[in-house]
C-alpha positions as CSV (number, residue, x, y, z in Angstrom):
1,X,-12.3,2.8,5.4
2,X,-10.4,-0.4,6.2
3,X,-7.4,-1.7,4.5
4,X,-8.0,-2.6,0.9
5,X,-7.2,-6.3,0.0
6,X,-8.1,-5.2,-3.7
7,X,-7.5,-2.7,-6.1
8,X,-10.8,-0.5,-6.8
9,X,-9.5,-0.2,-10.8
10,X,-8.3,-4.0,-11.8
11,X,-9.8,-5.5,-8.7
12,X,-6.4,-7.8,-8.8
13,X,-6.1,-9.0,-5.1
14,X,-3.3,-6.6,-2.9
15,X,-2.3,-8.7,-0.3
16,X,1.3,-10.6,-0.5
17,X,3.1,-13.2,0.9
18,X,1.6,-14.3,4.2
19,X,3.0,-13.2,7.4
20,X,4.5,-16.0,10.0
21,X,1.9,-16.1,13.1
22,X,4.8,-16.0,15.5
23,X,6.0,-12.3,13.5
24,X,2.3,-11.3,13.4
25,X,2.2,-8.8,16.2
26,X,5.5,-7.1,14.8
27,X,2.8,-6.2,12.1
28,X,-0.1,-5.0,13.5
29,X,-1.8,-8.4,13.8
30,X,-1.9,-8.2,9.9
31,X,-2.1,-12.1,8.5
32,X,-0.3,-11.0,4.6
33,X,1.9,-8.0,3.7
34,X,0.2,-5.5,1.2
35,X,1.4,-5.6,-2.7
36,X,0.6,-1.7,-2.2
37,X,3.3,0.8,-3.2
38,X,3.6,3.8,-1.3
39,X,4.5,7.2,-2.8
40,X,6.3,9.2,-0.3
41,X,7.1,13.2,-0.2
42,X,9.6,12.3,1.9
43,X,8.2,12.8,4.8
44,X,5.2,10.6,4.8
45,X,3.3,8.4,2.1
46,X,0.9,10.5,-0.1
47,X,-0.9,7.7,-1.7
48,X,-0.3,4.4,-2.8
49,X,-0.3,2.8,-6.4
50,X,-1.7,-0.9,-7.5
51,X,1.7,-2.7,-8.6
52,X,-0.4,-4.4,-11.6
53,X,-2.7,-1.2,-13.1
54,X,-0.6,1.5,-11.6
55,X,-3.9,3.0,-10.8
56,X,-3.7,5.6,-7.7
57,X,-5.6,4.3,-4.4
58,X,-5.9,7.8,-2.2
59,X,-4.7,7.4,1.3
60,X,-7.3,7.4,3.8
61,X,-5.3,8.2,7.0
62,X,-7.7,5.8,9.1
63,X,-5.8,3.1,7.6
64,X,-4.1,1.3,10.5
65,X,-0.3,0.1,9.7
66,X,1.4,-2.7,8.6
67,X,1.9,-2.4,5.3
68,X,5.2,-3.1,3.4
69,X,5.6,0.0,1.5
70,X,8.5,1.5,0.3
71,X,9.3,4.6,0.4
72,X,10.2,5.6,-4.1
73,X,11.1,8.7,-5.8
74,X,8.9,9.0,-9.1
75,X,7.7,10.9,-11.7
76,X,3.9,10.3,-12.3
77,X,3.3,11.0,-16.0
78,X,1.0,14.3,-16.4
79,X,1.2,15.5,-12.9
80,X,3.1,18.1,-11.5
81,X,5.5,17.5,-9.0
């Protein structure tokens, strides 16, 4: 699976603010950051959430890097933590 540029629930568009060409290679080659928030255990990112639906995208760990995640602490409403 490649890096999503969409959500699969809302199908809003999850690509940001484009990246400078002369920063590009700092990311991976990646032309726009990702809108994609990561949900971290602390130790890595478990999967990510679309910032406009707050659906969950599952983490497919083929995904190559370059994404601007950030790393949040919360509470998913009906799930265990």
């Amino acid at each position: 699976m490649s890096e999503p540029t969409e959500c699969p629930h809302c199908k809003a568009s999850l690509q940001d603010y484009e990246i400078p060409e002369d920063e590009r290679e700092m990311f991976g080659g990646k032309t726009h950051f990702s809108r994609l928030i990561g949900i971290s255990n602390g130790d890595r990112v478990m999967w990510y959430v679309c910032p406009d639906c707050r659906g969950r995208i599952e983490r497919d760990g083929s995904w190559d890097q370059g994404y601007r995640t950030f790393d949040i602490e919360i509470r998913v409403r009906g799930e265990e933590q």
